[in-house]
VORO-879323 format. One record per atom (N, C-alpha, C, CB): x, y, z. Coordinates in steps of 0.2 Angstrom, whole numbers, padded with zeros to 4 digits, always signed. Atoms other than C-alpha are relative to their C-alpha. Glycine has a CB too. Layout:
N
XYZ/...
END
This chain:
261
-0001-0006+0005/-0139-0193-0117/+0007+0002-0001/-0005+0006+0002/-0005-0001+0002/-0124-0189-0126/+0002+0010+0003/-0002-0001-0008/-0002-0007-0003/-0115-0173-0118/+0002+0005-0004/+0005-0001+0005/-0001-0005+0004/-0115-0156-0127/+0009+0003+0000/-0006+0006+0003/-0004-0003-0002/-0097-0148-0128/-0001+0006-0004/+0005-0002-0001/+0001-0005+0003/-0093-0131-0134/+0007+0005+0000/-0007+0003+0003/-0008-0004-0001/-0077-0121-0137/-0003+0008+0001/+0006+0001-0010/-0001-0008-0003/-0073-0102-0132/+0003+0002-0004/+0002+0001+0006/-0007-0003+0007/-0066-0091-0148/-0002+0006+0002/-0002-0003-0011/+0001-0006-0001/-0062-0074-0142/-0005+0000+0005/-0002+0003-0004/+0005-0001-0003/-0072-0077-0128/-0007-0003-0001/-0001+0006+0001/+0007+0004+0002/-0086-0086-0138/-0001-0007+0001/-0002+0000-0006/+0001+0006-0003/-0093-0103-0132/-0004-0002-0010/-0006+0000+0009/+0001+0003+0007/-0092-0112-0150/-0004-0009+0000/+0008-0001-0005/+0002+0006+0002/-0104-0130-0153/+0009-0003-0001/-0005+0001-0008/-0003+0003+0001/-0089-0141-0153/+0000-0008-0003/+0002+0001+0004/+0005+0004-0001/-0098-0157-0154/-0005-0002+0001/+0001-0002+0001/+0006-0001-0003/-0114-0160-0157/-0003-0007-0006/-0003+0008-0001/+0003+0008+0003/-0119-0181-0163/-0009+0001-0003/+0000-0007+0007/+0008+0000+0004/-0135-0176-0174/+0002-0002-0006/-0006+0006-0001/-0001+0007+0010/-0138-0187-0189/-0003+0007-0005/-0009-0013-0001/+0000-0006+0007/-0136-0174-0205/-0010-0004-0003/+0010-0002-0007/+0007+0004+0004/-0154-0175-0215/+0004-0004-0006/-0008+0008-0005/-0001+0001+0005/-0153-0183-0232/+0004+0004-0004/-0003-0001-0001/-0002-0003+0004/-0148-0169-0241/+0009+0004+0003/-0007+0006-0001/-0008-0002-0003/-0132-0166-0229/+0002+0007+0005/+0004+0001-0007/+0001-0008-0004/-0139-0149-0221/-0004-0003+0004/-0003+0007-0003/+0003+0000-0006/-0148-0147-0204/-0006+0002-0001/+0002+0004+0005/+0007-0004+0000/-0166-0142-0201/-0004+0000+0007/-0005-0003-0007/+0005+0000-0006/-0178-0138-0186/-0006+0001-0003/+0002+0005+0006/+0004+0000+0003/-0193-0139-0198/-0003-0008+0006/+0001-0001-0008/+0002+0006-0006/-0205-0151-0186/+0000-0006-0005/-0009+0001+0004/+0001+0011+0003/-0208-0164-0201/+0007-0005+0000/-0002+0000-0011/-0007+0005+0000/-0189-0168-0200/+0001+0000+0006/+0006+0001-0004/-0003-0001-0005/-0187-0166-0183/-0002-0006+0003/-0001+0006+0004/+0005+0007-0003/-0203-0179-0181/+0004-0007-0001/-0007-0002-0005/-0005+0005+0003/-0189-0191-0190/+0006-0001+0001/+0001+0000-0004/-0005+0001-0001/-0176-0188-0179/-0001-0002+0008/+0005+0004-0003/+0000+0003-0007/-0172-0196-0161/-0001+0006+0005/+0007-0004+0001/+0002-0005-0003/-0180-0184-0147/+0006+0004+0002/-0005-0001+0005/-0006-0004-0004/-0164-0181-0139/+0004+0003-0002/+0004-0003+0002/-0005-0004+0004/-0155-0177-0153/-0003+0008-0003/+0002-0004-0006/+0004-0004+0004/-0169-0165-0160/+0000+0006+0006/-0007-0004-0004/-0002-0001-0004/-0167-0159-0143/+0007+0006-0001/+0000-0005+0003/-0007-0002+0003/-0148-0155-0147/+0000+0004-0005/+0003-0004-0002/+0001-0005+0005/-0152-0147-0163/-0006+0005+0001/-0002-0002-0007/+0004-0007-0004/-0165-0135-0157/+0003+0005+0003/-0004-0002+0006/-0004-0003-0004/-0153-0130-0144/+0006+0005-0003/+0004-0005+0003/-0004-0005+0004/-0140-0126-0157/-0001+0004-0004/+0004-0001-0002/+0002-0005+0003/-0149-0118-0168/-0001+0007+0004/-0005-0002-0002/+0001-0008-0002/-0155-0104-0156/+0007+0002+0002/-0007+0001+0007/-0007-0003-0001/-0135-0104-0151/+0001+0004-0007/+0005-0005+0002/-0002+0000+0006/-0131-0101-0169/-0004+0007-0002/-0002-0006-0004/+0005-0008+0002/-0147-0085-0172/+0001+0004+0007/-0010-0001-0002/+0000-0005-0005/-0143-0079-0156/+0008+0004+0001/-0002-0005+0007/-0005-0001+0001/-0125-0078-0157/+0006-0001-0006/+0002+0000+0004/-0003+0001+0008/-0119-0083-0174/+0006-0003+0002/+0001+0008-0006/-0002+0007-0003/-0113-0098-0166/+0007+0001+0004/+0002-0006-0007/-0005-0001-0004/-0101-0088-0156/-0003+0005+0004/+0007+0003-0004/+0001-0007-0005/-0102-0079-0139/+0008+0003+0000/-0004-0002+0010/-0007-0004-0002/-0089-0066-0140/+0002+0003+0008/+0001+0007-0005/-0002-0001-0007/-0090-0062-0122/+0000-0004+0008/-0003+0004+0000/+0006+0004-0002/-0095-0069-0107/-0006+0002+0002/+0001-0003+0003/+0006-0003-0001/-0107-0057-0104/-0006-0003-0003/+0000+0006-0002/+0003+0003+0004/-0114-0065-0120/-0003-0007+0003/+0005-0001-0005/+0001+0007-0001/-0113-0083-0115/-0006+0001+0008/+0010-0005+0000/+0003+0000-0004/-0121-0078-0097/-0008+0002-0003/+0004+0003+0003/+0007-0004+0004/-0136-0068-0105/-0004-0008-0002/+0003+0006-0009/+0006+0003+0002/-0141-0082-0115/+0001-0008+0005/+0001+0000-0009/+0000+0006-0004/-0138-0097-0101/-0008-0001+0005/+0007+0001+0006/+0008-0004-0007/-0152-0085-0089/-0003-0002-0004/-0002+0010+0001/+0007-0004+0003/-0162-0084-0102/-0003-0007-0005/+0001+0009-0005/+0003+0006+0002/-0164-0102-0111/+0002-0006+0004/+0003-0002-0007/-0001+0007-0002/-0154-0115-0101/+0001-0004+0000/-0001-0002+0000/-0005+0007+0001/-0145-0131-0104/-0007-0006-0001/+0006-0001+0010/+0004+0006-0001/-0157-0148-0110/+0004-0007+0002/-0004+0000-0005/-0006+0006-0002/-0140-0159-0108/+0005+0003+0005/+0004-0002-0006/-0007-0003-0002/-0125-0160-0100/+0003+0004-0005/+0005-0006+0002/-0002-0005+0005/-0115-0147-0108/+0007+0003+0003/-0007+0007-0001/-0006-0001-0002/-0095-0142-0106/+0002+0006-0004/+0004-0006+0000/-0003-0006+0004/-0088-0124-0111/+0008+0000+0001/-0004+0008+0002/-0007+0000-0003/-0069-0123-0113/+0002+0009-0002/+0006-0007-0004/-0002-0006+0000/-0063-0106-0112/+0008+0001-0004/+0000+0002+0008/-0005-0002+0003/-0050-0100-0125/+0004+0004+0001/-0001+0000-0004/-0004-0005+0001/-0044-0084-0122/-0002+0004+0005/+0000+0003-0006/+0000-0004-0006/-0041-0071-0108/-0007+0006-0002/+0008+0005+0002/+0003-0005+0003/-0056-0059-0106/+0003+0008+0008/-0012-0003-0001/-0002-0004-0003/-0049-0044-0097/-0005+0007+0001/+0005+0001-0002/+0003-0009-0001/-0061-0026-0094/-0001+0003+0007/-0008+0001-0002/+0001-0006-0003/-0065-0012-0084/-0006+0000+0001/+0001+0006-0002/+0006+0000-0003/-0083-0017-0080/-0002+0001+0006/-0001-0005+0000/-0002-0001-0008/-0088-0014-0063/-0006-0004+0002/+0001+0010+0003/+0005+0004-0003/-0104-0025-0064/+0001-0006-0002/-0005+0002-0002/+0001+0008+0001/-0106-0044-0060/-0002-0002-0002/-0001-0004+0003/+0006+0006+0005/-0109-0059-0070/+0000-0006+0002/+0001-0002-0008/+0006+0006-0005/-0122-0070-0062/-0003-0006-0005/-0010+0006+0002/+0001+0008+0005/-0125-0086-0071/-0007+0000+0008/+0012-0011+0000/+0005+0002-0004/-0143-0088-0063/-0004-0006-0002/-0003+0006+0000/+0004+0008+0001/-0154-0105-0062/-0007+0002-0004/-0002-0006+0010/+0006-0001+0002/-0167-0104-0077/-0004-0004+0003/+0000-0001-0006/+0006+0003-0005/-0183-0110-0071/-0003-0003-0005/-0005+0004+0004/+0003+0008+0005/-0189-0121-0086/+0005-0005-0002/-0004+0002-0008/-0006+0005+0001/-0172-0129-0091/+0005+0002+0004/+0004+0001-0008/-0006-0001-0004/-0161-0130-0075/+0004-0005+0001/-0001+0002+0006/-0005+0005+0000/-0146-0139-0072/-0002-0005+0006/+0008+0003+0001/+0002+0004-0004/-0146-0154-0061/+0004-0005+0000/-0006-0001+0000/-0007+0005-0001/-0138-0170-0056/-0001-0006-0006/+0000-0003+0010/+0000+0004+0007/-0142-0177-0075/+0002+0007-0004/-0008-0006-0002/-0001-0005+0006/-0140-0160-0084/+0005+0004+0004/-0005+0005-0003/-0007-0006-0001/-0122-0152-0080/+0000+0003-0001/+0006+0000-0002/-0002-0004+0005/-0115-0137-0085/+0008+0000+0005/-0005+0009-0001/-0006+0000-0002/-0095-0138-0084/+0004+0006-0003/+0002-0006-0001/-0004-0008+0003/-0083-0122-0087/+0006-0003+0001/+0000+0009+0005/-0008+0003+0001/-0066-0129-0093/+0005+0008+0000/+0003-0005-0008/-0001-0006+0002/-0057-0112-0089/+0006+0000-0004/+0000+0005+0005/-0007+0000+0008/-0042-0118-0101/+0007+0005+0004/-0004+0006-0010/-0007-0005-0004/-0028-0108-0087/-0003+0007-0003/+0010-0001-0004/+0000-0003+0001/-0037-0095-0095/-0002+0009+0005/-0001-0003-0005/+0002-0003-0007/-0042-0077-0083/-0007+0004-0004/+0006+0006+0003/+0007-0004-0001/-0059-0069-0080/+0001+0005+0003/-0005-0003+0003/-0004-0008-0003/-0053-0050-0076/-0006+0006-0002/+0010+0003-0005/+0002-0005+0000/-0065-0037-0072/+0000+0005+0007/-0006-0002-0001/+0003-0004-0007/-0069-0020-0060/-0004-0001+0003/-0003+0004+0001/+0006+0001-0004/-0083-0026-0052/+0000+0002+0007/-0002-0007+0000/+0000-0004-0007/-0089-0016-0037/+0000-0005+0007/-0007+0006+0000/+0002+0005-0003/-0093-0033-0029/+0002-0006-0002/-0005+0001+0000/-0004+0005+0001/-0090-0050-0034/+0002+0001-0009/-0004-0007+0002/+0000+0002+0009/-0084-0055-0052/-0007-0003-0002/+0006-0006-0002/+0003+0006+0005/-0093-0071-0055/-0005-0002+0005/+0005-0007-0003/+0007+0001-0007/-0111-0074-0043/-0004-0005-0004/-0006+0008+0002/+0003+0005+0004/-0118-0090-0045/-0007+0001+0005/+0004-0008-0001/+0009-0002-0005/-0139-0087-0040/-0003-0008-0001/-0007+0007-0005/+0007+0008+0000/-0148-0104-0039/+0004-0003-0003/-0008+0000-0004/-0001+0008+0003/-0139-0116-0050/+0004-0002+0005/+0003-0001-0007/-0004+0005+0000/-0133-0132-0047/+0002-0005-0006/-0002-0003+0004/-0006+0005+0004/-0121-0145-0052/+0003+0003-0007/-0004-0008-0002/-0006-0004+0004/-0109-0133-0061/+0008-0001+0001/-0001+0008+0003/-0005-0001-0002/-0093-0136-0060/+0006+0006-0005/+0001-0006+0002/-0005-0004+0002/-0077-0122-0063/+0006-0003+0002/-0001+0007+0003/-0008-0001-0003/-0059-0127-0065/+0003+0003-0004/+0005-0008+0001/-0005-0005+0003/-0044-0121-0070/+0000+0008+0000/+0001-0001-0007/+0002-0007+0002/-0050-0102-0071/+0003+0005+0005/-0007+0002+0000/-0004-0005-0006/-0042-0088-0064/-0006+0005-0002/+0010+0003-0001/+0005-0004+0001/-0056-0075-0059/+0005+0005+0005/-0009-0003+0003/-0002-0005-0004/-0048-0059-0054/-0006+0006+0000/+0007+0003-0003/+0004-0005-0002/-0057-0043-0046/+0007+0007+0001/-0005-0003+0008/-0003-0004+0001/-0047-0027-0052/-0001+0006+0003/+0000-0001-0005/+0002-0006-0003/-0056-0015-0041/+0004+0003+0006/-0006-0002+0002/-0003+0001-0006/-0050-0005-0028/-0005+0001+0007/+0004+0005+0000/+0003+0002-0005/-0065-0008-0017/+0001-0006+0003/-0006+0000-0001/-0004+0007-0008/-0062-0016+0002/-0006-0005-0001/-0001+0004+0011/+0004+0006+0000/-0080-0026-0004/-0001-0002-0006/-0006+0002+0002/+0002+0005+0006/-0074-0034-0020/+0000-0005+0002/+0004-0001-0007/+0000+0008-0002/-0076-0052-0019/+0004-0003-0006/-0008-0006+0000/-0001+0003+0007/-0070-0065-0033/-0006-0006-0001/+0008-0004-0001/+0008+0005+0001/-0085-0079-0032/-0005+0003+0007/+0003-0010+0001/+0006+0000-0006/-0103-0077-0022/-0004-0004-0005/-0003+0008+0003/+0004+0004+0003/-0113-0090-0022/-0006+0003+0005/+0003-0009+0001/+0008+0000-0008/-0132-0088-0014/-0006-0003-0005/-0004+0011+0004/+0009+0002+0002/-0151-0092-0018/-0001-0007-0001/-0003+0002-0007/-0001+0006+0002/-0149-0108-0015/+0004-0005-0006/-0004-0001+0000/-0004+0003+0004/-0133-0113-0024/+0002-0006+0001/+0005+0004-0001/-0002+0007-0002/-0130-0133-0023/+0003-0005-0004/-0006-0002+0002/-0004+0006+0005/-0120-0147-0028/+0006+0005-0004/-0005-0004-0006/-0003-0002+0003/-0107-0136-0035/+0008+0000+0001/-0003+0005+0000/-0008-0002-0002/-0087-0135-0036/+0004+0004-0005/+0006-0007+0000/-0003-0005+0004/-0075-0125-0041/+0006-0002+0000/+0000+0007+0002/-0003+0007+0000/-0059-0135-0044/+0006+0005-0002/-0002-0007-0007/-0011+0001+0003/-0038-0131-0047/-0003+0009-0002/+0004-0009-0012/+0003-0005+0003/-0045-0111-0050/+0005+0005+0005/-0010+0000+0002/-0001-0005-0006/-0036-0095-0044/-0003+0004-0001/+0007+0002+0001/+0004-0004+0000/-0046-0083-0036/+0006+0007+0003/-0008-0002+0004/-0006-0004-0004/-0037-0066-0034/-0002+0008-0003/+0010-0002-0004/+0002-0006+0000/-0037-0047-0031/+0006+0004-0003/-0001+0002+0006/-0006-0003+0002/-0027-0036-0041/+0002+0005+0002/+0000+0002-0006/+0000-0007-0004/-0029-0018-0033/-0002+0001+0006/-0003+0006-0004/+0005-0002-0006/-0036-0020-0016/+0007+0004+0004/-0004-0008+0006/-0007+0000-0003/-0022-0010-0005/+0000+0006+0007/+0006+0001-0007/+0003-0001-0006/-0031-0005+0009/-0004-0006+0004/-0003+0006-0001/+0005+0004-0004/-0038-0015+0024/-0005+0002+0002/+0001-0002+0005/+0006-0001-0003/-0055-0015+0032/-0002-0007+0004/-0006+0004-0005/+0003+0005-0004/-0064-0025+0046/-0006-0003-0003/-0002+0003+0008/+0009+0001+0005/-0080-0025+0036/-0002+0001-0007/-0005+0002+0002/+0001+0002+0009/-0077-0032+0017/-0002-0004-0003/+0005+0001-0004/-0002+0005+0005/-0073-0042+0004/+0001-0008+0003/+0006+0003-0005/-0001+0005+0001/-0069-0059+0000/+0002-0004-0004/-0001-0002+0001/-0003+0003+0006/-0060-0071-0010/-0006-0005-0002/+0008-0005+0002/+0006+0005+0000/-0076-0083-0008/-0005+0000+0003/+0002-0005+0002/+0006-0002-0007/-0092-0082+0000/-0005-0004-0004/-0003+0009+0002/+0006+0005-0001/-0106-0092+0003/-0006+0008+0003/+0002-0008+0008/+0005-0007-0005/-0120-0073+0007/-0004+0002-0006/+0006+0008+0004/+0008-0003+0002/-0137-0066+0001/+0001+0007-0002/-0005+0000+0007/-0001-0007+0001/-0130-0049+0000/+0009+0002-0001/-0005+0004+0008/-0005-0001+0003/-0117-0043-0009/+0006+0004+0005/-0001+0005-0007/-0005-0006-0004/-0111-0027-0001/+0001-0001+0008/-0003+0008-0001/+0000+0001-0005/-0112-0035+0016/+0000-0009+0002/-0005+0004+0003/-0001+0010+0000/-0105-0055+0016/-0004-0003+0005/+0010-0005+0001/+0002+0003-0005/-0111-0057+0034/-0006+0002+0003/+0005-0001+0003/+0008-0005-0003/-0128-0049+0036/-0004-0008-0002/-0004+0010-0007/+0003+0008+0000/-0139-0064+0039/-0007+0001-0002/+0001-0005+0009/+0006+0000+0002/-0155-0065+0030/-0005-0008+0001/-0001+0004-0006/+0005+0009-0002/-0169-0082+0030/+0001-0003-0006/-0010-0001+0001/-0002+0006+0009/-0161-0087+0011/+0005-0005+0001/+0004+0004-0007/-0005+0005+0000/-0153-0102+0011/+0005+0001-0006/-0003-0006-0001/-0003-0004+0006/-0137-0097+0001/+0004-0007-0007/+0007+0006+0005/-0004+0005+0004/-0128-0114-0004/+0001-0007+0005/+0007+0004-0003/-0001+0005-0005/-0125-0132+0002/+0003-0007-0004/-0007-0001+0004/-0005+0002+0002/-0115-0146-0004/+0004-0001-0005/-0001-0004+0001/-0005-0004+0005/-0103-0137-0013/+0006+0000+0002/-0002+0008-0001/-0010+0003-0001/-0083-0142-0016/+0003+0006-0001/+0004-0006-0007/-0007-0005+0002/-0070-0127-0017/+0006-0004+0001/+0000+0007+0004/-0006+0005-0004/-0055-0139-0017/+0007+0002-0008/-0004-0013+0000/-0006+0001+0005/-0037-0136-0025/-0001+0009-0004/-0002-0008-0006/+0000-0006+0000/-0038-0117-0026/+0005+0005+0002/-0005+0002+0002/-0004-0007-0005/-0025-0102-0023/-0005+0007+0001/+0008+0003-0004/+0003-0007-0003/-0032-0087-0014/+0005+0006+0000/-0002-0001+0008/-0006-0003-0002/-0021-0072-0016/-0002+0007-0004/+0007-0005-0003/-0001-0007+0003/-0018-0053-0019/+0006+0000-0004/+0000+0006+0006/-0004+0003+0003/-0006-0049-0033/+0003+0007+0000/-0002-0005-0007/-0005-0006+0002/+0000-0032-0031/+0003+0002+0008/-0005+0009-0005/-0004+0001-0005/+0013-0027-0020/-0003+0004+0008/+0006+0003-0004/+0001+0000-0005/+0009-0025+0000/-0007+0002+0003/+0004+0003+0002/+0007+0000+0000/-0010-0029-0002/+0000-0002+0006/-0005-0005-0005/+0001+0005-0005/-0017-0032+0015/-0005-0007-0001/-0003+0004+0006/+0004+0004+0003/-0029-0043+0007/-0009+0002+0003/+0004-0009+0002/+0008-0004+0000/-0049-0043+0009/+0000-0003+0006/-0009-0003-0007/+0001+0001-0008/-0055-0044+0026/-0003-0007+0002/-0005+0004+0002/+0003+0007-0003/-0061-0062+0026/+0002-0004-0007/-0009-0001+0003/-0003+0004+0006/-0053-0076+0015/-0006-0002-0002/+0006-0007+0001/+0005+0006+0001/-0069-0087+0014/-0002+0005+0004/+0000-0008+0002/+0007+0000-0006/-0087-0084+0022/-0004-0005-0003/-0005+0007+0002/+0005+0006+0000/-0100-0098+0023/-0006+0006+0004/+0004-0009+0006/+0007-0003-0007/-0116-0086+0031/-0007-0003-0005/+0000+0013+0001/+0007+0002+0003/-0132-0097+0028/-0004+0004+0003/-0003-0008+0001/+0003-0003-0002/-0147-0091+0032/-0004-0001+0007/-0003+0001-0005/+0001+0001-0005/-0156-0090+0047/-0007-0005+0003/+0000+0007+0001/+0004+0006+0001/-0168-0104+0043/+0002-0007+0000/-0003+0001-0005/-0001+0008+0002/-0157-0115+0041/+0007-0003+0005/+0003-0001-0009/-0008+0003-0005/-0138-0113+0051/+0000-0001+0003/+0006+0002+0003/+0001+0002-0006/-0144-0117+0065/-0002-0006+0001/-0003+0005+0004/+0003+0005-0001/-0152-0132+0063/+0001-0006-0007/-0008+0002+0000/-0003+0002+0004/-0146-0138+0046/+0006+0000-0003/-0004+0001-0004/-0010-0001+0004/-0126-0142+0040/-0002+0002-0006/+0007-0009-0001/+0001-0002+0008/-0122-0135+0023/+0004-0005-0004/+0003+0009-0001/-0007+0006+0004/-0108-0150+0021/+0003+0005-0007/-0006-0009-0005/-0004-0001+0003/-0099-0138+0011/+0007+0000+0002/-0002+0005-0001/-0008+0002-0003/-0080-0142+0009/+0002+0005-0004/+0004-0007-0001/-0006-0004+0002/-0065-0131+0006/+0006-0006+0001/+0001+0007+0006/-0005+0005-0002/-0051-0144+0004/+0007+0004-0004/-0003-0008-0002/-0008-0001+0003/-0031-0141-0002/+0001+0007-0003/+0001-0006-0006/-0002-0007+0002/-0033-0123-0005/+0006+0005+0003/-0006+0004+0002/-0004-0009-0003/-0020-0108-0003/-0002+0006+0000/+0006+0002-0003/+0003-0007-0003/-0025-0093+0006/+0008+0004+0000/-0005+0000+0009/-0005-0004-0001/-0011-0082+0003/+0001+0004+0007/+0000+0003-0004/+0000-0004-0005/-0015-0067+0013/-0007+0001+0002/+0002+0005-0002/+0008-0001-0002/-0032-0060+0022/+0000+0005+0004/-0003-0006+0003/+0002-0006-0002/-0035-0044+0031/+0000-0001+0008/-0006+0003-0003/+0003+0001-0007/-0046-0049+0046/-0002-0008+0004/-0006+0004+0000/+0000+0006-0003/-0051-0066+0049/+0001-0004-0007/-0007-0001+0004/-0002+0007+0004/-0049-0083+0039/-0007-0001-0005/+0001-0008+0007/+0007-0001+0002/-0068-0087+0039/-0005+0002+0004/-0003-0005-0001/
END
């Protein structure tokens, strides 16, 4: 199956490519009698963009946008968004790319985020960007900052069984933290519960997942940094008896507060 792409205009994730054979008349249609006449996969494909198209009039301007409708329809292919332009706010709440449960990704349906150098900059009281259940996602290039001055922002949390995932060439970074604490934040985390990375519950949070080729770093002047660069906390069903084979490879950790991981 031919792989979906999709641009990012103003923050919108635009169709870029999409190999469906035009009807006769030269326009599109998701009428079933023509759809019966066209190849499942592709009719597939035009389904898909259509509801992109009545859902966001073929642009998500945010990513609030683009997340909303990921939750809530899906992916039926591989599918790649490149990100065009900085989205910068004062939000203070996370956005959760969560694993739909009729169309979920997997290790024949991608979803890839080309973040184009571009940044992902919010308040968030907690992480930025919380991936819940999916897999085989990958994030490069992106710079996710956390503009808060809470000791428990993060920049990524992964849990609910997040698997097969990487996060690639990405800087993750704190703009205002500038106080320490023994018990916070983190540039990365593998945890179940937001406001406590290391409180151990029976969810399995994530497991052969890449973070490789990443800087870690605070960017205003004499940050102690968050209290733990990384945490890995699986659940209590599983660390003890099951590896998570998750790697961290060729990253820079600038600074860090209290521990490493």
């Amino acid at each position: 199956m031919e792989k979906v792409e999709y641009k990012v205009k103003g923050m919108g994730f635009k169709p870029k490519q999409l190999s469906i054979p035009q009807l006769k008349n030269g326009s599109y249609s998701t009428d079933s009698e023509h759809l019966a006449k066209i190849d499942c996969d592709y009719a597939r494909k035009l389904v898909e963009y259509r509801e992109l198209e009545k859902d966001a009039g073929t642009n998500f301007q945010t990513w609030s946008d683009f997340v909303t409708y990921f939750n809530t329809y899906g992916i039926t292919s591989t599918s790649k968004v490149t990100v065009i332009t900085d989205e910068v706010t004062t939000g203070t709440a996370s956005l959760t790319l969560t694993q739909n449960s009729t169309k979920p990704t997997s290790s024949t349906v991608r979803l890839i985020i080309d973040g184009n150098s571009k940044k992902l900059s919010n308040a968030a009281t907690y992480e930025v960007l919380g991936l819940n259940g999916i897999d085989y996602l990958t994030i490069r290039n992106l710079t996710v900052e956390n503009s808060n001055t809470s000791y428990y922002q993060s920049c990524i949390r992964m849990y609910g069984g997040a698997d097969y995932n990487s996060v690639q060439s990405c800087t993750l970074q704190l703009s205002a933290l500038s106080t320490g604490i023994t018990s916070g934040g983190a540039y990365f985390a593998f945890a179940s519960t937001a406001s406590s990375l290391t409180s151990t519950s029976t969810t399995h949070n994530g497991s052969y997942d890449t973070i490789n080729n990443c800087l870690m770093r605070t960017t205003n002047s004499n940050s102690p940094g968050p209290t733990y660069a990384i945490v890995d906390q699986q659940g209590s069903s599983y660390y003890s008896s099951t590896p998570s084979n998750n790697t961290f490879s060729n990253n820079t950790i600038q600074n860090f507060y209290y521990y490493l991981s």
